[in-house]
ZAFIVO-960961 format. One record per residue (C-alpha): residue number from 1; x, y, z negated. Coordinates in nm, 3 decimals. Layout:
[r NUM; [X; Y; Z]],
...
END
This chain:
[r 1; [0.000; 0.000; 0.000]],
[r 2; [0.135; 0.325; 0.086]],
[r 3; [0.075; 0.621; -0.199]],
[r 4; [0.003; 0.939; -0.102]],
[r 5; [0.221; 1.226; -0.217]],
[r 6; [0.025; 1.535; -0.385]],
[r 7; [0.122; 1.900; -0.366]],
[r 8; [0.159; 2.142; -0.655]],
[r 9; [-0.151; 2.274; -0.579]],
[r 10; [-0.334; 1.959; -0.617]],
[r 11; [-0.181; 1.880; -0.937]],
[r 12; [-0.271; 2.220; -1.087]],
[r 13; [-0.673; 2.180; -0.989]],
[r 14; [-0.637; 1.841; -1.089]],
[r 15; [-0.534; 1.938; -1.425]],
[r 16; [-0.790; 2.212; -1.431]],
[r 17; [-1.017; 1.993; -1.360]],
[r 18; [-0.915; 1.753; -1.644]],
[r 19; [-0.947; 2.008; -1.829]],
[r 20; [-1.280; 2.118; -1.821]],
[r 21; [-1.391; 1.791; -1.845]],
[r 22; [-1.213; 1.758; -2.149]],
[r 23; [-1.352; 2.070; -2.276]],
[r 24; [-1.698; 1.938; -2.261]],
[r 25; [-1.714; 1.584; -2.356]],
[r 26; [-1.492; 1.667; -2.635]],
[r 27; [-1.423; 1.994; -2.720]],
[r 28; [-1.170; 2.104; -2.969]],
[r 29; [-1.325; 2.159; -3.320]],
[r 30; [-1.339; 2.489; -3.449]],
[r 31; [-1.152; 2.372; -3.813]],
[r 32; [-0.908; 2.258; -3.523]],
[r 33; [-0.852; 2.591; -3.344]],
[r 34; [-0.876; 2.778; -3.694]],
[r 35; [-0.537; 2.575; -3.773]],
[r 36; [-0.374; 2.645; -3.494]],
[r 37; [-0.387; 3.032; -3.485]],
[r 38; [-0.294; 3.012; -3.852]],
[r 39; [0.023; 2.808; -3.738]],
[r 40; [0.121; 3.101; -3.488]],
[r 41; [0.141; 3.337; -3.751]],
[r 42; [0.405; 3.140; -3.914]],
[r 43; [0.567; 3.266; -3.634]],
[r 44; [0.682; 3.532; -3.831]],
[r 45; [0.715; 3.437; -4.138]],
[r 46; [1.035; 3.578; -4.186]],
[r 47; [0.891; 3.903; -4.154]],
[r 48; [0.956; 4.159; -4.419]],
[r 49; [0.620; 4.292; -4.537]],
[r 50; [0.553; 4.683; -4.599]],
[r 51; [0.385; 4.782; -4.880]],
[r 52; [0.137; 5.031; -4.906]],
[r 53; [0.280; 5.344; -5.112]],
[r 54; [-0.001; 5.591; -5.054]],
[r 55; [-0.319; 5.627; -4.898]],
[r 56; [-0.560; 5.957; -4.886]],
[r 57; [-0.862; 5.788; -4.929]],
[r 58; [-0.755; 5.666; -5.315]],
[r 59; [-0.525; 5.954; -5.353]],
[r 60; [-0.682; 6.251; -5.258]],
[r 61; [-1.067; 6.161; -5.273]],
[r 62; [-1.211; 6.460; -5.361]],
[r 63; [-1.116; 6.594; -5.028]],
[r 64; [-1.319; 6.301; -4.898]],
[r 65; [-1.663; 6.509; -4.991]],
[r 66; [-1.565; 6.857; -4.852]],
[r 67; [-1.618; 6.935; -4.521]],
[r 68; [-1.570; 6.724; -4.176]],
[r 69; [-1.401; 6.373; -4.186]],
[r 70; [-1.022; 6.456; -4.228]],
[r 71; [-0.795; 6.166; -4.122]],
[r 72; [-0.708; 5.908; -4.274]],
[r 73; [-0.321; 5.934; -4.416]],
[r 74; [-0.112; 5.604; -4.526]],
[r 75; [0.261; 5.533; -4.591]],
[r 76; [0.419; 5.180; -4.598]],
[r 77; [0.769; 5.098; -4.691]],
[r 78; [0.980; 4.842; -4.698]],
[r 79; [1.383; 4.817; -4.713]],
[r 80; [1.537; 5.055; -4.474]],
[r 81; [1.197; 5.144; -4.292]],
[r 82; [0.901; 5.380; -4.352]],
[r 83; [0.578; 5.353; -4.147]],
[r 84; [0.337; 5.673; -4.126]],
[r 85; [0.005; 5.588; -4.048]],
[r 86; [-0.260; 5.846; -3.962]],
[r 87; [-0.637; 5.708; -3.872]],
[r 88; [-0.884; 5.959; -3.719]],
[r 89; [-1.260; 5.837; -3.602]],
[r 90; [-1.380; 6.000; -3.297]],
[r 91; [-1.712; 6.175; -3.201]],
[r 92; [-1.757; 5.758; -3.016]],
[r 93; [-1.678; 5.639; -3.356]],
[r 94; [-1.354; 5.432; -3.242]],
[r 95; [-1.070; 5.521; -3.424]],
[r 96; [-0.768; 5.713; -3.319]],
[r 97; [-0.417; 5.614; -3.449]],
[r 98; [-0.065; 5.769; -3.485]],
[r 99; [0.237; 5.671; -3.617]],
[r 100; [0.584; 5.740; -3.724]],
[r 101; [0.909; 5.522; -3.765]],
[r 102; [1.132; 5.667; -4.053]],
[r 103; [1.421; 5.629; -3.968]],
[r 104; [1.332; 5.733; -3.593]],
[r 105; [1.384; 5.420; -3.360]],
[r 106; [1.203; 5.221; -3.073]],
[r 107; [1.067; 4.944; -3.167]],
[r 108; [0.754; 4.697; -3.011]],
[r 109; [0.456; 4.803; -3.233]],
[r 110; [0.150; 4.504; -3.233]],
[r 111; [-0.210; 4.622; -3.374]],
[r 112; [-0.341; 4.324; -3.506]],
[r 113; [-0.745; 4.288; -3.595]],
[r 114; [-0.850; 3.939; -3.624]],
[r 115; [-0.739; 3.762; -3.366]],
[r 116; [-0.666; 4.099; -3.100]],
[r 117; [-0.340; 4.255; -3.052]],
[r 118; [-0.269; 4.556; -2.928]],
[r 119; [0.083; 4.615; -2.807]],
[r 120; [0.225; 4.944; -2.840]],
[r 121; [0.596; 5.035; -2.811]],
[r 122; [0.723; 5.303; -3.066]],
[r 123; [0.972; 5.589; -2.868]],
[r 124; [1.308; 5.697; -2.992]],
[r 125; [1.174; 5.945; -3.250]],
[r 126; [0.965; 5.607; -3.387]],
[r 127; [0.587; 5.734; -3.226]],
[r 128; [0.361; 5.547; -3.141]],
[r 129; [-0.029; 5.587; -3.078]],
[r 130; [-0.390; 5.400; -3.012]],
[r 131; [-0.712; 5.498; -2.891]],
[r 132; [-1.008; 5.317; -2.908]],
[r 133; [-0.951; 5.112; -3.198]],
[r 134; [-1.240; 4.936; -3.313]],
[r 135; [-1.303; 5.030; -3.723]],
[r 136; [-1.211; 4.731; -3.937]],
[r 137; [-0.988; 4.544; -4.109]],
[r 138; [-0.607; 4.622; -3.914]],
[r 139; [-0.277; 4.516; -3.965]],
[r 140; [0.103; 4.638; -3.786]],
[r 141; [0.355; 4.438; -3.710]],
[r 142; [0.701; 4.620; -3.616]],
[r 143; [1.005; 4.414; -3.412]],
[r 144; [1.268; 4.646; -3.435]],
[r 145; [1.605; 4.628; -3.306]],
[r 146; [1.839; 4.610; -2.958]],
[r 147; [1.774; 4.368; -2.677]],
[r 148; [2.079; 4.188; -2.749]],
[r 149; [1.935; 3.972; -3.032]],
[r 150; [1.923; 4.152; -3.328]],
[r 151; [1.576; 4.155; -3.440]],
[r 152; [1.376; 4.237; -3.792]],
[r 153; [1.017; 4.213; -3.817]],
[r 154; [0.798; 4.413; -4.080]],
[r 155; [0.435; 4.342; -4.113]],
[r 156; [0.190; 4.570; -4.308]],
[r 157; [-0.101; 4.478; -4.514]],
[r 158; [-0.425; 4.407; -4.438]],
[r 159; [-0.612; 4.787; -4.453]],
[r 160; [-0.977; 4.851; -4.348]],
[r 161; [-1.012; 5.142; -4.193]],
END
């Protein structure tokens, strides 16, 4: 018998194919799926997390009742880095954010709320800014360092803004 050669084509819609199939006569649990994104955030579990030093909302909230909405202020800090967070909800109700890198550097900023990321990349004076961000619990996670390997990560806490 002579057997037929297949292209790369053929394997890849065979596979997708497979796939789907696969996907409906037994589809992956959701305690399954749950476990697995919790597994890629071990990913970085070297990070170094930032911990929130101040926040507007607890420390100044008397300014909370005067007037318009002012934005939200919050610092985080962790060995050698500070991150300056400021959170503003606009007339759509998303939420505008800025940031600051002390001491000013690039770096690849992620804006993390539940399972979306936002990628950002922080310029040489450390800014870095989002628009329509959806209000909610939010977390940042900072690479910093060169393209020639050196890399630290710092996360921040959970914050619901």
């Amino acid at each position: 018998m002579e057997q037929e050669l297949t292209t790369p084509d053929d394997d890849e819609a065979l596979l997708r194919d497979l796939s789907r199939v696969t996907n409906e006569l037994d589809p992956i649990p959701e305690h399954v799926l749950a476990a697995a994104y919790a597994a890629i955030g071990w990913r970085t579990i070297d990070a170094e997390l930032a911990e929130l030093i101040a926040d507007s909302a607890i420390d100044e909230p008397a300014l909370l009742v005067r007037g318009a909405a002012q934005p939200r202020s919050l610092t985080f800090e962790a060995p050698g880095l500070t991150i300056e967070l400021e959170a503003e909800h606009a007339a759509d109700d998303d939420l505008h954010l800025s940031g600051q890198l002390v001491p000013p550097q690039p770096a690849e900023v992620t804006i993390r709320q539940g399972e979306a990321l936002l990628a950002l990349r922080a310029d040489d004076r450390g800014r870095f800014a989002a628009h329509g961000i959806v209000p909610g619990p939010l977390s940042l996670r900072c690479r910093l360092g060169d393209d020639a390997g050196a890399r630290r990560f710092v996360e921040t806490a959970w914050m619901t803004i």
